[in-house]
C-alpha atoms as one frame of an Amber mdcrd trajectory, in Angstrom:
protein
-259.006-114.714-112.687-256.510-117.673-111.732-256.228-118.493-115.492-255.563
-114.917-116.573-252.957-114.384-113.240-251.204-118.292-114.170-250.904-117.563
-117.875-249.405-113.645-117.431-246.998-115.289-115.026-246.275-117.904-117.307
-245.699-115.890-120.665-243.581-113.394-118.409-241.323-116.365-117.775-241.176
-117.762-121.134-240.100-114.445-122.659-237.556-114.268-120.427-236.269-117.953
-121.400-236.269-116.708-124.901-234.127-113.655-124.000-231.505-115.733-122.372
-231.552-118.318-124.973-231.049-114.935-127.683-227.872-114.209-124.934-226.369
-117.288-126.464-226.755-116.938-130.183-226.221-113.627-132.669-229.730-111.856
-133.159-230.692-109.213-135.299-231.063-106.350-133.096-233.471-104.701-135.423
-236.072-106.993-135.314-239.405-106.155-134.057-239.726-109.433-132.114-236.453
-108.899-130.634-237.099-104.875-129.820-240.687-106.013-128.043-239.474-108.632
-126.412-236.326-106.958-124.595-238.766-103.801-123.838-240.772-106.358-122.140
-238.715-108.428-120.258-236.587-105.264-119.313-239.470-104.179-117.319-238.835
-106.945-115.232-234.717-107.309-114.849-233.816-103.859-114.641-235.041-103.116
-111.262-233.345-106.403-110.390-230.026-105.252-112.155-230.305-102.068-110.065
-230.468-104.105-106.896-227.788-107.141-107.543-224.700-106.564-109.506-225.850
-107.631-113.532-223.025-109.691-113.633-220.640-111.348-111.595-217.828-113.049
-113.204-219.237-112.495-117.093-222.677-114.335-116.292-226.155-112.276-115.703
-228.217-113.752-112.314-231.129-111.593-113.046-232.798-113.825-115.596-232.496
-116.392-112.141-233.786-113.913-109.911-236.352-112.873-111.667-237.724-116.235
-112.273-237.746-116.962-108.347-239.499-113.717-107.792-242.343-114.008-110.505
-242.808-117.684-108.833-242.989-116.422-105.358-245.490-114.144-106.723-247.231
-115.722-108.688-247.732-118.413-106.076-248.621-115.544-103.651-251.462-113.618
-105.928-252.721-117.434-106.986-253.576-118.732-102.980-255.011-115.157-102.490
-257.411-116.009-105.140
């Protein structure tokens, strides 16, 4: 269970780091990758957009929050176990 909780946690927070790198750069839009991956990660960051202005001054903290929450978490669930 502590391998299946660390590596969820994990891949949450590497998708993420791929979205914000893809903030950076032109994407296709279209892509499947690119559809699946922003359906996924906006799971995460839009109750967090709802909560904290998206962005202040042109930049986006929710990537940021979200990674402090998901460690918190997974932290948390991890000395539960």
């Amino acid at each position: 269970m502590y391998i299946i909780i660390n590596n969820l946690f994990n891949f949450l927070q590497i998708l993420i780091m791929i979205r914000v790198i893809l903030s950076w750069i032109s994407y296709n839009s279209y892509n499947g990758f690119i559809k699946i991956l922003f359906h996924i990660t906006d799971v995460v960051l839009d109750p967090i957009r709802e909560v904290i202005p998206s962005q202040m001054g042109g930049v986006d903290f929710s990537p940021m929050v979200a990674f402090i929450i998901l460690g918190f978490l997974k932290n948390f669930l991890l000395s539960v176990i």
